[in-house]
C-alpha positions in Angstrom: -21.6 15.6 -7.6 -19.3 12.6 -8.7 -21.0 9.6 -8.2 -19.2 6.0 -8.1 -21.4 2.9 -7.0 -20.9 0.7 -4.2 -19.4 -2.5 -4.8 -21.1 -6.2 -4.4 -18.0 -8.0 -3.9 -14.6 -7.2 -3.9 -12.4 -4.9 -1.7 -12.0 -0.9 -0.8 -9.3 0.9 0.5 -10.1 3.6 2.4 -8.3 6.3 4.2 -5.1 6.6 1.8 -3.0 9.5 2.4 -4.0 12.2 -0.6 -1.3 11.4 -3.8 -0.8 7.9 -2.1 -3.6 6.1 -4.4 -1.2 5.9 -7.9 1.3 4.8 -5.8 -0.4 2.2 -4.5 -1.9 1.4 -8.0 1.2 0.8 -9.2 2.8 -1.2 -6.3 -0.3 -3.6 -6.3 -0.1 -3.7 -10.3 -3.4 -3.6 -10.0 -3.6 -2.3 -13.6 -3.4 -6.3 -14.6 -6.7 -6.9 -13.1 -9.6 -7.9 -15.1 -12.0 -6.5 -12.7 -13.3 -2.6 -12.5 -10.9 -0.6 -10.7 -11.7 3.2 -9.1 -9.4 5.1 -8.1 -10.8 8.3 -6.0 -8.4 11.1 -5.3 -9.1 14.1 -2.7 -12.6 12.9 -1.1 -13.5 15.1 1.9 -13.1 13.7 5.1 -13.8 14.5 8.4 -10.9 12.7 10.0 -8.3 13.6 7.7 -9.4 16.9 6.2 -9.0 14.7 2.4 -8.5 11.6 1.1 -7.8 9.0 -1.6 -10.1 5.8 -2.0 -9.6 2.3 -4.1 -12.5 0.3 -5.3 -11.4 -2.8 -6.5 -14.9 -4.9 -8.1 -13.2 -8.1 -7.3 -12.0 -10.1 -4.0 -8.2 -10.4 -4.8 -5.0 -11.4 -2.7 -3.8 -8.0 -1.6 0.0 -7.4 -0.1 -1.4 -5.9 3.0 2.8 -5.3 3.5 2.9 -3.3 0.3 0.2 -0.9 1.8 1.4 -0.6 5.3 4.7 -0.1 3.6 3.4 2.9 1.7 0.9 4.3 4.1 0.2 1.9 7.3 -3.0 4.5 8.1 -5.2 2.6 5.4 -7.7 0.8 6.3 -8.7 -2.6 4.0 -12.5 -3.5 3.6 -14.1 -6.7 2.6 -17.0 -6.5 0.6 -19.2 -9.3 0.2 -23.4 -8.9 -1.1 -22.4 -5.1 -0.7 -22.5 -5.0 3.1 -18.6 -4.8 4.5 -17.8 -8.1 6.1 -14.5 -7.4 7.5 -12.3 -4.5 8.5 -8.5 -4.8 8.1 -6.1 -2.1 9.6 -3.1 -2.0 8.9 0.5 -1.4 10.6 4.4 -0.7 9.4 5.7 -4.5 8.2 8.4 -5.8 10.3 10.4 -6.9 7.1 9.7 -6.0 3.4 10.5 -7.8 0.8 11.0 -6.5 -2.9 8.9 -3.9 -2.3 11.9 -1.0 -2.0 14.8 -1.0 -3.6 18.6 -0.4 -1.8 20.0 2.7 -3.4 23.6 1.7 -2.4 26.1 1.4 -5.2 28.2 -0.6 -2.9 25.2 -3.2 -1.7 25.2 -6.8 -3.0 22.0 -6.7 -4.7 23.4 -3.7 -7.2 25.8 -6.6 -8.3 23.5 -9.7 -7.8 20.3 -8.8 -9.3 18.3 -12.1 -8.4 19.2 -11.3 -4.5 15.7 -10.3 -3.0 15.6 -6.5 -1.7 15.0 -6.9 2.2 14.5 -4.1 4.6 13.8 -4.4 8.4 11.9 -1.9 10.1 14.4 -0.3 12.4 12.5 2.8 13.6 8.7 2.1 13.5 8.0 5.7 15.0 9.6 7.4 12.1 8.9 4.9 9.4 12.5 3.8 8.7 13.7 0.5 7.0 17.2 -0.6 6.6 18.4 -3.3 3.8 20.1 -6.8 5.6 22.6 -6.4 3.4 24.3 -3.3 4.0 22.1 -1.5 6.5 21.3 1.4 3.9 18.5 3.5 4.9 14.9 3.4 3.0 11.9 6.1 4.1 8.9 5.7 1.9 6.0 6.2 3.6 5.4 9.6 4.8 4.3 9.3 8.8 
């Protein structure tokens, strides 16, 4: 049986979507921390059948729109003296901002490079975000 010890202080993501922990890895460029990181792929669940865990040994400023960007069913807890102090869950941002990027050919940031990416949630039931710019369509996150 794997075994990975609790945390004193610092942060766990629980309840990512199975494949969704690299993803969110790399979107938190968490590799950059000089803390221990675990990542925990396919844990048995009995809510969601498997899932994908995060330790993170350190309390750090997370983009909580990042990961309900990429999977708004995680939940984000605060570890402090290895009892959880506080539970975070998350929902679909209203706005994102350089987190996706437009795929239009035709949209202002392909020319302008130092224009921020910004989407706006226009369908919160099926996860769709649309750049201000030229209303492109984004889908990330899998509902």
């Amino acid at each position: 049986m794997l075994k990975v010890d609790s945390i004193e202080k610092g942060i766990v993501l629980d309840h990512i979507r199975p494949g969704n922990a690299m993803k969110i890895y790399q979107a938190l460029k968490l590799e950059q921390l000089n803390c221990s990181v675990a990542i925990i792929l396919n844990v048995k669940s009995n809510k969601m059948g498997t899932k994908d865990i995060i330790k993170i040994n350190e309390r750090i400023d997370l983009n909580l729109d990042v990961l309900g960007y990429i999977d708004p069913h995680i939940t984000v807890n605060i570890i402090e003296n290895g009892e959880r102090i506080e539970k975070k869950h998350l929902v679909l941002p209203e706005k994102i901002i350089n987190v996706a990027q437009c795929k239009n050919p035709r949209c202002i940031t392909s020319v302008e490079r130092s224009l921020d990416q910004i989407f706006y949630l226009s369908d919160r039931e099926n996860g769709i975000y649309r750049c201000i710019y030229c209303d492109q369509k984004v889908e990330f996150h899998n509902s």
